[in-house]
PAZAPA-4460 file (N, C-alpha, C; in steps of 0.05 Angstrom, whole numbers, plus 32768, in hexadecimal, padded with zeros to 4 digits):
% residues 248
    n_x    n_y    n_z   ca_x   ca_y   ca_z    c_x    c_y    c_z   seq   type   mol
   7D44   8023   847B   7D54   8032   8467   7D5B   8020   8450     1      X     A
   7D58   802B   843A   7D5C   8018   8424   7D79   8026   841C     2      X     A
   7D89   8012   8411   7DA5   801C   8402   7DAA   8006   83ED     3      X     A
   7DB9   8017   83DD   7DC0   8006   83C4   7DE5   800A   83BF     4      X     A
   7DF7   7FF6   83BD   7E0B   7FEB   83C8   7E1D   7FE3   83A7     5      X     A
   7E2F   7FF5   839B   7E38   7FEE   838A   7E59   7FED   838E     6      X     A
   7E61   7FDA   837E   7E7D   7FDD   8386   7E8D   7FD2   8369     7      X     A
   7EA7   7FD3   836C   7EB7   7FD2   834B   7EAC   7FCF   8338     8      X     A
   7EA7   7FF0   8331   7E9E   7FFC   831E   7EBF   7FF2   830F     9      X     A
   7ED6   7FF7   830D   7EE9   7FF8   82F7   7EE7   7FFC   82E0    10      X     A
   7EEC   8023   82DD   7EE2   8027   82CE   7ED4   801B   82B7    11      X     A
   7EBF   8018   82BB   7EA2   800E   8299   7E8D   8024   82A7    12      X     A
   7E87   8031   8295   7E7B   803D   8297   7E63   8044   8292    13      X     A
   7E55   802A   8277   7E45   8020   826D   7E33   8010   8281    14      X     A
   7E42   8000   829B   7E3F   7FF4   82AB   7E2F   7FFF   82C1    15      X     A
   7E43   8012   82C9   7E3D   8028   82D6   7E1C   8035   82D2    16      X     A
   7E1E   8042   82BD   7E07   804E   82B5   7DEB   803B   82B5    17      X     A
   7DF0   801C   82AD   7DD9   8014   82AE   7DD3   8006   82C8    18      X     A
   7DE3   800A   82D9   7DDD   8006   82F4   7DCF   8018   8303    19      X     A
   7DD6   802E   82FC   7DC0   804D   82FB   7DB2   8053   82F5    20      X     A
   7DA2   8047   82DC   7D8A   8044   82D5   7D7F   8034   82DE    21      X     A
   7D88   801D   82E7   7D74   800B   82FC   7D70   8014   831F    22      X     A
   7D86   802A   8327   7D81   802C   8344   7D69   803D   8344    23      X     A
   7D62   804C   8330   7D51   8060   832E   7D35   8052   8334    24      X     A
   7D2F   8037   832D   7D18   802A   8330   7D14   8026   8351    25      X     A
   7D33   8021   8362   7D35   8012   8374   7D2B   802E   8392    26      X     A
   7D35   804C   8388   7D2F   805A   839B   7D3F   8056   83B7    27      X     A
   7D53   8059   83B3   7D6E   805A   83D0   7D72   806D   83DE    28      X     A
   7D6F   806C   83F6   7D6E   807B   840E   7D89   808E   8412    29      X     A
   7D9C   806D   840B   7DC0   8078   840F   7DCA   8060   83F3    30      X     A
   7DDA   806E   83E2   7DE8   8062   83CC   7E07   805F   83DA    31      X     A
   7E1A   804F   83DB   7E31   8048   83E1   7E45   8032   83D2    32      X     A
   7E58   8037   83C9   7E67   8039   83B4   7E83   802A   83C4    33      X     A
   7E86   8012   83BD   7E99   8009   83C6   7EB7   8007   83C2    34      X     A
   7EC0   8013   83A8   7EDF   8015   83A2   7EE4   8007   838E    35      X     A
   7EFE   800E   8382   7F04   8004   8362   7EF6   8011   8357    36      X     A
   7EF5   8023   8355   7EE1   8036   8342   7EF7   8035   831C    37      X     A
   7F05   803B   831F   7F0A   8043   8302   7F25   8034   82F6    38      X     A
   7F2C   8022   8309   7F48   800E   82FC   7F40   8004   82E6    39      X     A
   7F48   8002   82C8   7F49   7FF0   82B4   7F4C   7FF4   8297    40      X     A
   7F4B   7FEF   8287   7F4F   7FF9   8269   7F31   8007   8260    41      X     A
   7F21   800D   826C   7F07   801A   8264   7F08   803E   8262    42      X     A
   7EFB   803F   8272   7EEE   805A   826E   7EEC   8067   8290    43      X     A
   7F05   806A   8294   7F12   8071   82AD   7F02   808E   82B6    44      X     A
   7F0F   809E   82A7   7F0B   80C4   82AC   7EED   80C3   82AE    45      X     A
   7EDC   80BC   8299   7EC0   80B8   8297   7EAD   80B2   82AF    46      X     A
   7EB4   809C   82B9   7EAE   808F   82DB   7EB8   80A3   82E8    47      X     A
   7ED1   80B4   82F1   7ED5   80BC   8303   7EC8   80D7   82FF    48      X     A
   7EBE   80EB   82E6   7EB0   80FB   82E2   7E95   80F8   82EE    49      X     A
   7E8E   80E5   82E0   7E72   80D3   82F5   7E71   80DA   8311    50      X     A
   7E82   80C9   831A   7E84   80BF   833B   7E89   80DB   834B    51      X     A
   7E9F   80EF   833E   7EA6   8104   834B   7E8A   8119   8355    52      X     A
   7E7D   8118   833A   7E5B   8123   8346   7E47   8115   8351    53      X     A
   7E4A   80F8   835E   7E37   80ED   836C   7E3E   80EF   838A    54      X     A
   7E1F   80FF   8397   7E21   8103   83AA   7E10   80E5   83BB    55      X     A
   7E2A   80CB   83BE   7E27   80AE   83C0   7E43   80B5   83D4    56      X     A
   7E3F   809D   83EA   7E5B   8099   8403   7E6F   807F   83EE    57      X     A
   7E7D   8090   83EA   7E96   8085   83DC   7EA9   807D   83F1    58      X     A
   7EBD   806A   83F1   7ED0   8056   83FB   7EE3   8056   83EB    59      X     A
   7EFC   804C   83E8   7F11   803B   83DC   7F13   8027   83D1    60      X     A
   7F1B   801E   83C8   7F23   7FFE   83BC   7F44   7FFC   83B7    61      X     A
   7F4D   7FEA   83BD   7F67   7FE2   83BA   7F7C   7FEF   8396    62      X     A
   7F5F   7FEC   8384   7F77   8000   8373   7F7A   8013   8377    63      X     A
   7F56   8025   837E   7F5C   803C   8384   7F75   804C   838D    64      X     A
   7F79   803B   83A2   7F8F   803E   83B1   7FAC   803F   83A2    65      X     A
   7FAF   802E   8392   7FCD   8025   8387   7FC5   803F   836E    66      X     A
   7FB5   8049   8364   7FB3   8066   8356   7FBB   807E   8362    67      X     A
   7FC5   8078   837C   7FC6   808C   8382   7FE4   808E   8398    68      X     A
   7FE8   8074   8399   8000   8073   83B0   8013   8067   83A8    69      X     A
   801B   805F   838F   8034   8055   8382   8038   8069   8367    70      X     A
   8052   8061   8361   8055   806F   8342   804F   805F   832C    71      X     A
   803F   806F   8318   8042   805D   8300   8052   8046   82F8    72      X     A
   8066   804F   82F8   807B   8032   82F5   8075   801A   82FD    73      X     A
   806C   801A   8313   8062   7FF8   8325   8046   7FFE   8324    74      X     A
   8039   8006   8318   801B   8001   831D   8015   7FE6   8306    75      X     A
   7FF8   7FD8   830B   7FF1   7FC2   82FD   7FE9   7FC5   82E9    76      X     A
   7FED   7FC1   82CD   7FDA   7FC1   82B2   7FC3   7FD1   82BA    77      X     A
   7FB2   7FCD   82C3   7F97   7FD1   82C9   7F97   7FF0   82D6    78      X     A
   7FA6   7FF2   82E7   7FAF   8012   82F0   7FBA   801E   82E3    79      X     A
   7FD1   801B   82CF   7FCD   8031   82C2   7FC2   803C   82AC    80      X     A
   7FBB   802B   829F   7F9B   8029   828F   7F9A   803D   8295    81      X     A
   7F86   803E   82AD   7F77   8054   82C1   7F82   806D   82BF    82      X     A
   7F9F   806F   82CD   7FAB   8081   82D3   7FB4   8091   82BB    83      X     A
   7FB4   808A   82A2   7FC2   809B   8284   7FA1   80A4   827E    84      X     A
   7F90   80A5   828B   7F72   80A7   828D   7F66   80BC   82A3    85      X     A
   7F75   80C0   82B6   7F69   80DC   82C3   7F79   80F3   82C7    86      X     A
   7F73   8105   82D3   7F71   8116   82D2   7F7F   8128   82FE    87      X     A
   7F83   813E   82FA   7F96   8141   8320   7F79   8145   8327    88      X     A
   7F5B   814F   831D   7F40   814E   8335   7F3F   8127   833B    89      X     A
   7F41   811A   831F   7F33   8108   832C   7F4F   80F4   8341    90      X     A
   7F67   80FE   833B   7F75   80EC   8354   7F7B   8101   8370    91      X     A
   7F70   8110   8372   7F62   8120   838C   7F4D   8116   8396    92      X     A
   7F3C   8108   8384   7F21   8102   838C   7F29   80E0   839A    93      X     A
   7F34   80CC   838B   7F42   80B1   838C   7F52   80BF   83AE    94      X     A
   7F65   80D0   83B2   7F73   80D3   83CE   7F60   80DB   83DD    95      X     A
   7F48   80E3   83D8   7F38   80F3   83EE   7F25   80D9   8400    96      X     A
   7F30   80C6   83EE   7F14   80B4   83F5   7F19   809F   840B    97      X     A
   7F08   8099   8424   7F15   808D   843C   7F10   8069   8436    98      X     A
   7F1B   8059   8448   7F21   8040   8440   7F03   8032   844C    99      X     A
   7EF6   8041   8458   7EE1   8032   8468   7ED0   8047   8469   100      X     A
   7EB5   8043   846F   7EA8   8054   8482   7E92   8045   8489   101      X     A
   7E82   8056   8497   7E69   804D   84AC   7E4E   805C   84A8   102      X     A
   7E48   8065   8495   7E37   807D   8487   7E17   807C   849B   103      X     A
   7E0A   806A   84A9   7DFB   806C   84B8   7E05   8058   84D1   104      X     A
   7DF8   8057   84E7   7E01   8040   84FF   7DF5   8023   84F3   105      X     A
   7E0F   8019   84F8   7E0B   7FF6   84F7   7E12   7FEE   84DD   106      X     A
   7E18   7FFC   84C5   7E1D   7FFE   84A7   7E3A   8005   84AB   107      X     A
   7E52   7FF0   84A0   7E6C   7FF4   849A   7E70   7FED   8479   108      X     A
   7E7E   7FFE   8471   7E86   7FF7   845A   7EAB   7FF4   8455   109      X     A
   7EAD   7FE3   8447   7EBD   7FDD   8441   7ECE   7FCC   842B   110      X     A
   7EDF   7FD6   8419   7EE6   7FCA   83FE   7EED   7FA6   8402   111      X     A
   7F00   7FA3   8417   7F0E   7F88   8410   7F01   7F80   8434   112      X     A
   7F0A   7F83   8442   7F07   7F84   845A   7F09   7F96   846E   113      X     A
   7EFE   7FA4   8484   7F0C   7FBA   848F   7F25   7FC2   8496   114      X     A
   7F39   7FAB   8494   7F52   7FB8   849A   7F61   7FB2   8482   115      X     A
   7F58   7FA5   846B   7F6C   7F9F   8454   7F5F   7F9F   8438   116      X     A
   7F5A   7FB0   8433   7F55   7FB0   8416   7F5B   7FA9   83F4   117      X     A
   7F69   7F96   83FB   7F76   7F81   83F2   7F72   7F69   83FA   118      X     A
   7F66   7F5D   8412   7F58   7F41   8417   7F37   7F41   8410   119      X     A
   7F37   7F27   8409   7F16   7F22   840B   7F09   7F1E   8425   120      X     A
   7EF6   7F20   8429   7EE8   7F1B   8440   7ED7   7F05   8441   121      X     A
   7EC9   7EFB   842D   7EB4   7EE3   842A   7EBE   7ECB   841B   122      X     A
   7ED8   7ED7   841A   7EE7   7EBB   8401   7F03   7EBD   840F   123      X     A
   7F0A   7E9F   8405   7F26   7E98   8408   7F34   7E88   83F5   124      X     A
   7F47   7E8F   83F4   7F5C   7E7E   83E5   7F6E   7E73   83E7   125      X     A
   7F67   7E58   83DE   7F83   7E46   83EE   7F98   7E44   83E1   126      X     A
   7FA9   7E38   83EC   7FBE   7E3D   83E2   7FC7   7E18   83E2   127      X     A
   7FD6   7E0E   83CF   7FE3   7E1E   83BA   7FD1   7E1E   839A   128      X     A
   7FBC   7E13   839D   7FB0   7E0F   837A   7F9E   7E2A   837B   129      X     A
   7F99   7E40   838B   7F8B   7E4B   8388   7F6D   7E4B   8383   130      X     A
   7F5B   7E36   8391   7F42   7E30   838A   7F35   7E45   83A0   131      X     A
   7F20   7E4C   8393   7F0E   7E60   83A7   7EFA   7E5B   83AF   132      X     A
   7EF4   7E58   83CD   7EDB   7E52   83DD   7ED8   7E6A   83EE   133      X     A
   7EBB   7E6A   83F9   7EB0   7E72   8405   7EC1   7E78   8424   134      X     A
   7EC2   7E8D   8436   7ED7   7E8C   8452   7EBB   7E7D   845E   135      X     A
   7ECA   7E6F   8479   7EBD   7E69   8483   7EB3   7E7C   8499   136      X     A
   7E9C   7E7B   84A4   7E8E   7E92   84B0   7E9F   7E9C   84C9   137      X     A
   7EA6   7E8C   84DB   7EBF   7E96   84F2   7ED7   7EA2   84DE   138      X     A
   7EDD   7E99   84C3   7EF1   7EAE   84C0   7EFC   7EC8   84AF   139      X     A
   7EDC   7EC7   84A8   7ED3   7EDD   849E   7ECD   7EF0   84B6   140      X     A
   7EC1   7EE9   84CA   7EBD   7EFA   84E4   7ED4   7F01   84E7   141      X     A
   7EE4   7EF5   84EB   7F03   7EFA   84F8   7F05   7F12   84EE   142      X     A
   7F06   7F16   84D6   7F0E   7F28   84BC   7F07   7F46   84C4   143      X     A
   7EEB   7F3E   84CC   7EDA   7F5B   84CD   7EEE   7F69   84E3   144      X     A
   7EFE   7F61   84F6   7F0B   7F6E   8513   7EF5   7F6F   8529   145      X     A
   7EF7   7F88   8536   7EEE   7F93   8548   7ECB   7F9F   853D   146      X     A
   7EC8   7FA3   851B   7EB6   7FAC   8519   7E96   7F9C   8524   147      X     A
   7E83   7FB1   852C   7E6B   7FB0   853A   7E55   7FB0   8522   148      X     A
   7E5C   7FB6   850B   7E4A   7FBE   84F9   7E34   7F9F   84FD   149      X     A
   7E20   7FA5   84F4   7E01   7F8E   84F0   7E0C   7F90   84D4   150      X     A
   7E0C   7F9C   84C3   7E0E   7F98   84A3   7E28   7FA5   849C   151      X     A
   7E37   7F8A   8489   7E54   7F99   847E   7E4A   7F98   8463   152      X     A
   7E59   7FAD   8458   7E50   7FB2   8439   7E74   7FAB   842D   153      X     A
   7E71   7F9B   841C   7E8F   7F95   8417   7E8E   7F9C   83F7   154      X     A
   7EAA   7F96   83EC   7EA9   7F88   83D0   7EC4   7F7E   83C7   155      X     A
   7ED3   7F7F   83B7   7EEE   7F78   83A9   7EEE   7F61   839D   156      X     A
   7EE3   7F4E   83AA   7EE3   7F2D   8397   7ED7   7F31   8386   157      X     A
   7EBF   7F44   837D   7EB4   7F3F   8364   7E96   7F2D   8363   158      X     A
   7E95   7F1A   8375   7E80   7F0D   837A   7E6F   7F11   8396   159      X     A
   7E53   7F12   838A   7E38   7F1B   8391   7E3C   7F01   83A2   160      X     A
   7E36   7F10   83C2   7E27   7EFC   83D7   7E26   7F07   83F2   161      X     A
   7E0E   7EF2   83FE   7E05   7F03   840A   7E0D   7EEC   8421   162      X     A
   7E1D   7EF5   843B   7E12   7EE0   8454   7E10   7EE6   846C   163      X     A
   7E12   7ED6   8481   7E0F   7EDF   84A2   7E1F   7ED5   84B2   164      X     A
   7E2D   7EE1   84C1   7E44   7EE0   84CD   7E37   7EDF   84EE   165      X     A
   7E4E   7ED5   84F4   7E4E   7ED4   851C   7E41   7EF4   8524   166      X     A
   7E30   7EE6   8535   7E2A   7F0B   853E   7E1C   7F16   8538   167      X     A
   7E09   7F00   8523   7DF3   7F12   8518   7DF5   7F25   8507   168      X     A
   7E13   7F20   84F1   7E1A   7F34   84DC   7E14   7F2F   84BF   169      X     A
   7E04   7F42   84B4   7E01   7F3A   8495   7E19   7F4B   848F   170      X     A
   7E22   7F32   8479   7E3D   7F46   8460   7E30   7F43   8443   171      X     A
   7E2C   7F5A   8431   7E20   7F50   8416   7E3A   7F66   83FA   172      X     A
   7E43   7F56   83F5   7E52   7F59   83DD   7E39   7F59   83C3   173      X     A
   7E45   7F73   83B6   7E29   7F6F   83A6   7E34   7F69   8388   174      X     A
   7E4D   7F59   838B   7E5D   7F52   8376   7E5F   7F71   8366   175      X     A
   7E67   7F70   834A   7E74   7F87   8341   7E65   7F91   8325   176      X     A
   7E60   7FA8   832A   7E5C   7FC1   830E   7E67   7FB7   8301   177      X     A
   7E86   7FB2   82F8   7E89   7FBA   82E1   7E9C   7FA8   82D9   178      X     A
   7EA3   7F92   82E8   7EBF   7F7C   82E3   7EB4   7F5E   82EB   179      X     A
   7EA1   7F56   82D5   7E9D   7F36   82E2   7EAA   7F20   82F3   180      X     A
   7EC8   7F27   82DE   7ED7   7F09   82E7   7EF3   7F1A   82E1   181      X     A
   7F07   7F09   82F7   7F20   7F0F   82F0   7F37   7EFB   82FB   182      X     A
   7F4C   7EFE   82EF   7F60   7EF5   82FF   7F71   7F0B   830F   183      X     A
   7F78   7EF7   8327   7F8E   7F06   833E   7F9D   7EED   8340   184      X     A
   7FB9   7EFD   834A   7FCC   7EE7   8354   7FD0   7EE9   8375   185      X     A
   7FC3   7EF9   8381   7FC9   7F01   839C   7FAF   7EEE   83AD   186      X     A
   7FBB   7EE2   83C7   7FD2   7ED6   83CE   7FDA   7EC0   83BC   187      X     A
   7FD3   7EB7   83AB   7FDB   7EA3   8395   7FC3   7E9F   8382   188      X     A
   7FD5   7E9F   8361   7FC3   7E9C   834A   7FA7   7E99   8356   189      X     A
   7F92   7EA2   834C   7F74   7E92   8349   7F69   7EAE   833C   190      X     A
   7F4E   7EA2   8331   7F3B   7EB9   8322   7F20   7EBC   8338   191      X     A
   7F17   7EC9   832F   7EF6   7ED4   8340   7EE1   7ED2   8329   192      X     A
   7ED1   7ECE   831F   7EB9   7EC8   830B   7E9E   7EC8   8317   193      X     A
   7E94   7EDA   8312   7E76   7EE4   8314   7E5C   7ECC   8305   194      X     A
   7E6F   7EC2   82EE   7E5F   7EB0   82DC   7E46   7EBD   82C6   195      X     A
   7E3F   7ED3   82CE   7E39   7EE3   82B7   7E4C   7F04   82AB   196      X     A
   7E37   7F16   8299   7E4B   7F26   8298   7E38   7F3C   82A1   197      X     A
   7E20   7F3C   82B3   7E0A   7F48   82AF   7E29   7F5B   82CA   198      X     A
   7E14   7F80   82D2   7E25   7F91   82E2   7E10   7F83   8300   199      X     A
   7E24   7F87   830F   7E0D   7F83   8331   7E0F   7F93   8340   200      X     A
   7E02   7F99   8355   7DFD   7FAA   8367   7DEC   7F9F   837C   201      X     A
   7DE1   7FA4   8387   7DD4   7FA2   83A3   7DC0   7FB8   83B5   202      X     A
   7DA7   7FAD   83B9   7D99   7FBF   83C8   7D90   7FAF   83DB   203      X     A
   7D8D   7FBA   83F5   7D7E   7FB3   840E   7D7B   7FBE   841F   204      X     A
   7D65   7FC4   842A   7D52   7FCA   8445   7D57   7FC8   845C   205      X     A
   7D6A   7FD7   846C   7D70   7FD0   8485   7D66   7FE0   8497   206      X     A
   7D5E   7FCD   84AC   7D42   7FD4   84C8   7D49   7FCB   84D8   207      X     A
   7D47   7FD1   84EF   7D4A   7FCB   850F   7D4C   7FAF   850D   208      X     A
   7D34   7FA1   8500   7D2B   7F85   8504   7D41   7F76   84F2   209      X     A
   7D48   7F7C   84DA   7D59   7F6A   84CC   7D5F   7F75   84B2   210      X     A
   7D67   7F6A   849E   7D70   7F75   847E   7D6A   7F63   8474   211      X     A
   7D59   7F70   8456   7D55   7F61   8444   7D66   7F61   8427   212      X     A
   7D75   7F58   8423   7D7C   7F5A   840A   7D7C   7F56   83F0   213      X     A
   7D7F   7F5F   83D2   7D74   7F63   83BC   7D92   7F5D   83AC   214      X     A
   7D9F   7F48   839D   7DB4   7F4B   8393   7DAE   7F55   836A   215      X     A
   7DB9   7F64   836A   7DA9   7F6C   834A   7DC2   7F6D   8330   216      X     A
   7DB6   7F59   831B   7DC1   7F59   8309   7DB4   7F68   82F2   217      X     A
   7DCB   7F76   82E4   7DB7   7F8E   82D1   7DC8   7F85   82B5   218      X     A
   7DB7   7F82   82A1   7DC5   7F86   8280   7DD2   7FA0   827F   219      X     A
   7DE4   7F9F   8265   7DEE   7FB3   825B   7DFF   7FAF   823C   220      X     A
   7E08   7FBC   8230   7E16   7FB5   8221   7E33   7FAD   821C   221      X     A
   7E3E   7F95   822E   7E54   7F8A   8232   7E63   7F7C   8221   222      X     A
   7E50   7F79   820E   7E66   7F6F   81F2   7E72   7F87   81E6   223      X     A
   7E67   7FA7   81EF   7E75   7FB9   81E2   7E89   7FBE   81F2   224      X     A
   7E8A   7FBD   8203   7E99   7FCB   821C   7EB0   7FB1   8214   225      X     A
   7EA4   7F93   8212   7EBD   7F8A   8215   7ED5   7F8A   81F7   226      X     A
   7EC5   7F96   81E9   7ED1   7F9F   81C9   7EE9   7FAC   81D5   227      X     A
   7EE2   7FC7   81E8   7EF3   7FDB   81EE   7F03   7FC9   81F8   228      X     A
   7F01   7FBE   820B   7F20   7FB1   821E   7F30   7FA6   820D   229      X     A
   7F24   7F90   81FA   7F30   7F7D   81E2   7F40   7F9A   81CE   230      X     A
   7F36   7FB0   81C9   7F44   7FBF   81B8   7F63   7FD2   81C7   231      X     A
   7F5A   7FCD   81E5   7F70   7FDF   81F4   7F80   7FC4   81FA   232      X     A
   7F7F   7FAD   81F0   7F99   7F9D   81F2   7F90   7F85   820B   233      X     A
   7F7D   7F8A   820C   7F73   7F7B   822F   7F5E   7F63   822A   234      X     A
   7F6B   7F49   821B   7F52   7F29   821B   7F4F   7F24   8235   235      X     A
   7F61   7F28   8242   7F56   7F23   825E   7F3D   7F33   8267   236      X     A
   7F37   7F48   8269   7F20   7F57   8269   7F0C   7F54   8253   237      X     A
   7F0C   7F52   8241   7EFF   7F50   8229   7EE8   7F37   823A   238      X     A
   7EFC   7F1E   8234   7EEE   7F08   823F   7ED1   7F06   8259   239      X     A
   7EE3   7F1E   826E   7ED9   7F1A   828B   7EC1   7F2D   8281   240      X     A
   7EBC   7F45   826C   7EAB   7F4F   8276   7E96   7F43   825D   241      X     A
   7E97   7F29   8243   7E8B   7F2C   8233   7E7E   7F10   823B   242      X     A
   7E84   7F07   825A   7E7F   7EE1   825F   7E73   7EE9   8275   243      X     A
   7E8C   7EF6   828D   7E8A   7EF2   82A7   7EA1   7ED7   82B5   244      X     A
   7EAF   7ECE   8297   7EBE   7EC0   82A3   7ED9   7ECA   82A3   245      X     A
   7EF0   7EC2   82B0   7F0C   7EC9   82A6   7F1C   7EB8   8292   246      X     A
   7F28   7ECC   8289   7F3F   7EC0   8272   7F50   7EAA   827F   247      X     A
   7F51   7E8F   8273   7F66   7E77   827E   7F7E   7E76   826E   248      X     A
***
């Protein structure tokens, strides 16, 4: 079965789209969509118009979530962006959407980790300077729980990678559509950086015998896109999507 594996789209939709013109070459069995779909100063309603007609296994992502389960008042810059941006179908569509799923046997998906969508799974952060490495493979397993899956399909850090876990588990982050680099302060200050500004996604072949994987970087027009963020008030975005690095 071949699948192709996209995840934080946030809202770009430029991004989006030219990631669609390249899956078309790739021919996917099952398309699956990892969460963060439309958080940010872009082109929110547009993506979720998109997304609402793709018949693709959609998931959550941690803003998703905060779009839909807090009030405006405490939501982050970045959410309500979004939220002065849709529409009551598309936050029907944002509540309809489950935190995990399993779309064939042995295939788990999941935004941050299966039980927290808000942690990373292949990264860690120490504390207190915030420097980011790689988890180590026991505790990234830890992470997964109880799950049985052979292949976890993750995303939220933003960065493309692929590894193998206790147990004979591939996890492949196919880094992000539509947000190169950013800063977070959760669990303490640090940024995430892709190092380019190209959109990514992910395709691979999974068979009885093993998975092959394909991590794919696609052009687009990101100096325009990052015009928009820079004109909605956002150098922090501007930066992440016109480098791939974050604003210091």
């Amino acid at each position: 079965m071949r699948i192709a594996v996209l995840a934080d789209i946030h809202g770009n939709l430029r991004a989006l789209e030219a990631v669609e013109a390249n899956l078309r070459r790739q021919s996917p069995d099952l398309i699956v969509n990892l969460g963060d779909h439309l958080s940010g100063p872009l082109e929110a309603a547009e993506v979720a118009d998109l997304l609402v007609d793709r018949a693709w296994v959609h998931i959550r992502g941690n803003h998703d979530r905060q779009l839909v389960d807090r009030p405006y008042e405490v939501m982050g810059a970045s959410d309500r962006a979004a939220h002065l941006q849709l529409d009551a179908r598309h936050f029907r569509w944002l509540a309809s959407l489950p935190p995990t799923a399993e779309p064939v046997p042995g295939v788990l998906l999941c935004h941050g980790t299966p039980s927290n969508d808000s942690q990373y799974l292949l990264e860690e952060v120490r504390y207190p300077d915030g420097t980011v490495q790689l988890a180590a493979a026991q505790l990234a397993g830890d992470r997964l729980g109880d799950s049985h899956a052979r292949l976890v399909l993750c995303g939220h850090s933003h960065i493309p990678r692929v590894a193998s876990l206790p147990g004979g588990v591939t996890v492949v982050n196919p880094g992000a559509v539509g947000l190169p680099a950013y800063n977070d302060s959760f669990p303490v200050p640090h940024v995430m950086e892709a190092g380019s500004p190209h959109a990514r996604y992910a395709v691979m072949d999974f068979e009885a015998r093993g998975c092959r994987v394909e991590l794919i970087a696609v052009e687009y027009d990101w100096n325009g896109v990052a015009e928009v963020a820079a004109r909605a008030g956002r150098p922090d975005w501007a930066r992440a999507l016109a480098t791939g690095f974050a604003l210091r």
